[in-house]
PATILO-580721 format. One record per residue: x negated, y, z negated of N, C-alpha, C in turn. Coordinates in steps of 0.1 Angstrom, whole numbers, padded with zeros to 4 digits, always signed. Atoms other than C-alpha are relative to their C-alpha. Example, Ala and Ser with C-alpha at 12.3 -4.5 7.8 and 13.67 -1.06 7.14 Angstrom:
<rs>
-0009-0012+0000-0123-0045-0078-0009+0012+0000+0009-0011+0000-0137-0011-0071+0008+0011-0008
</rs>
This chain:
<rs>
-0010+0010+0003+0130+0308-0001-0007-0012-0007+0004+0006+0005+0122+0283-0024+0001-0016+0006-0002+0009-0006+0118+0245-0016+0015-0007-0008-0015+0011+0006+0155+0234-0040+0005+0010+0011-0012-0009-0003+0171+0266-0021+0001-0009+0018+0009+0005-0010+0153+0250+0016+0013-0011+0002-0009+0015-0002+0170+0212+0013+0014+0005-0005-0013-0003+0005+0198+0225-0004+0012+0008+0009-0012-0007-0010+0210+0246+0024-0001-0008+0014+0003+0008-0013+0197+0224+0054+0009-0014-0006-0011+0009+0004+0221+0197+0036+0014+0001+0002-0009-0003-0002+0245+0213+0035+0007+0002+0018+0000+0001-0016+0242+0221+0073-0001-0005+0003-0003+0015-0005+0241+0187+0080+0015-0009-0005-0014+0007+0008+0275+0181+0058-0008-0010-0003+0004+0015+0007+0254+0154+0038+0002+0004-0012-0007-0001+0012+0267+0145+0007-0017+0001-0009+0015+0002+0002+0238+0147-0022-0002-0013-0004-0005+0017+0001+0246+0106-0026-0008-0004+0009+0003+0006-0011+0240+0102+0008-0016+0005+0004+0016-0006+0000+0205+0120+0010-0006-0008-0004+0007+0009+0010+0195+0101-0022-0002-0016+0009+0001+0010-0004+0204+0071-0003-0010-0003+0015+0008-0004-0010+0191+0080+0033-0014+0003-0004+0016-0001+0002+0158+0089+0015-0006-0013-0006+0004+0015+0011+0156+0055-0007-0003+0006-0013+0003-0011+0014+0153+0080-0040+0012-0001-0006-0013+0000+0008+0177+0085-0067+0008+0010+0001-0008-0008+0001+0204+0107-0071-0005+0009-0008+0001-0010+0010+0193+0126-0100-0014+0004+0007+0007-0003-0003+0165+0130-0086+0001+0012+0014-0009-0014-0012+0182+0152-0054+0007+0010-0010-0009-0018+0005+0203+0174-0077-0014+0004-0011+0008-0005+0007+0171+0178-0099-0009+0008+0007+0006-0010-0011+0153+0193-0071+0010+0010+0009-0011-0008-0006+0182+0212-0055+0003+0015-0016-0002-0005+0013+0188+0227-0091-0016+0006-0003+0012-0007+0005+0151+0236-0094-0011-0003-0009+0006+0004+0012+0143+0213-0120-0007-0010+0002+0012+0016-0009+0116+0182-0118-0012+0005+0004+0006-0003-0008+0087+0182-0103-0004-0017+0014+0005+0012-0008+0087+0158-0072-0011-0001+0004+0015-0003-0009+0056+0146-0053+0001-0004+0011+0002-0003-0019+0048+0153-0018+0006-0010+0006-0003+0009-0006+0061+0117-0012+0015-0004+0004-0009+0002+0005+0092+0121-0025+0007+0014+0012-0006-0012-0008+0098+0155-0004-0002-0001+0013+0002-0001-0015+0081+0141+0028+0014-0008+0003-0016+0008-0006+0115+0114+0026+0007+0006+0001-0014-0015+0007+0139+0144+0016-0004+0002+0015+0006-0005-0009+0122+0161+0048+0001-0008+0013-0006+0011-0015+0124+0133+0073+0013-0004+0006-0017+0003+0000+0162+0127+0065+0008+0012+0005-0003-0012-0007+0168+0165+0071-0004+0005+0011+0005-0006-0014+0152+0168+0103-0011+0012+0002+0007-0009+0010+0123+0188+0086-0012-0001+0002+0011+0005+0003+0087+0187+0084-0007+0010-0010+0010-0007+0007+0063+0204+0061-0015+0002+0004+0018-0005-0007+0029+0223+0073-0004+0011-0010+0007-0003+0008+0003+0232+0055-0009+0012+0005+0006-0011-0006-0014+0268+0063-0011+0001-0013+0008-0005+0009-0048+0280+0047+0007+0015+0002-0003-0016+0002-0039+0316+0035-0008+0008+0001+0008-0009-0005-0046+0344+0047-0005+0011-0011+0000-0010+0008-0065+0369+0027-0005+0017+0002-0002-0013-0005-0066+0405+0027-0017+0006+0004
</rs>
């Protein structure tokens, strides 16, 4: 699952509008439907607010290789 498909559906399962996100994070509007949509590229800072508003965190794994 990608990270627009991620907030996009954990939004939704919080009934939050994408207004109210934008606002709850301190970020802009267009800047939520541009990452929900796929488009943009935000930075980590911008997704750790997105992330903290959704009840969320992000962890970082080294990958495993074969």
């Amino acid at each position: 699952m990608s990270l627009s498909e991620v907030i996009k559906n954990r939004r939704k399962t919080l009934a939050i509008s994408q207004q109210d996100l934008a606002e709850m994070a301190g970020i802009g509007l267009a800047t939520i439907k541009d990452i929900e949509r796929g488009k943009g590229n935000p930075s980590m800072a911008t997704v750790s607010k997105i992330m903290e508003v959704l009840g969320m965190e992000i962890e970082f794994k080294v990958r495993q290789t074969v």
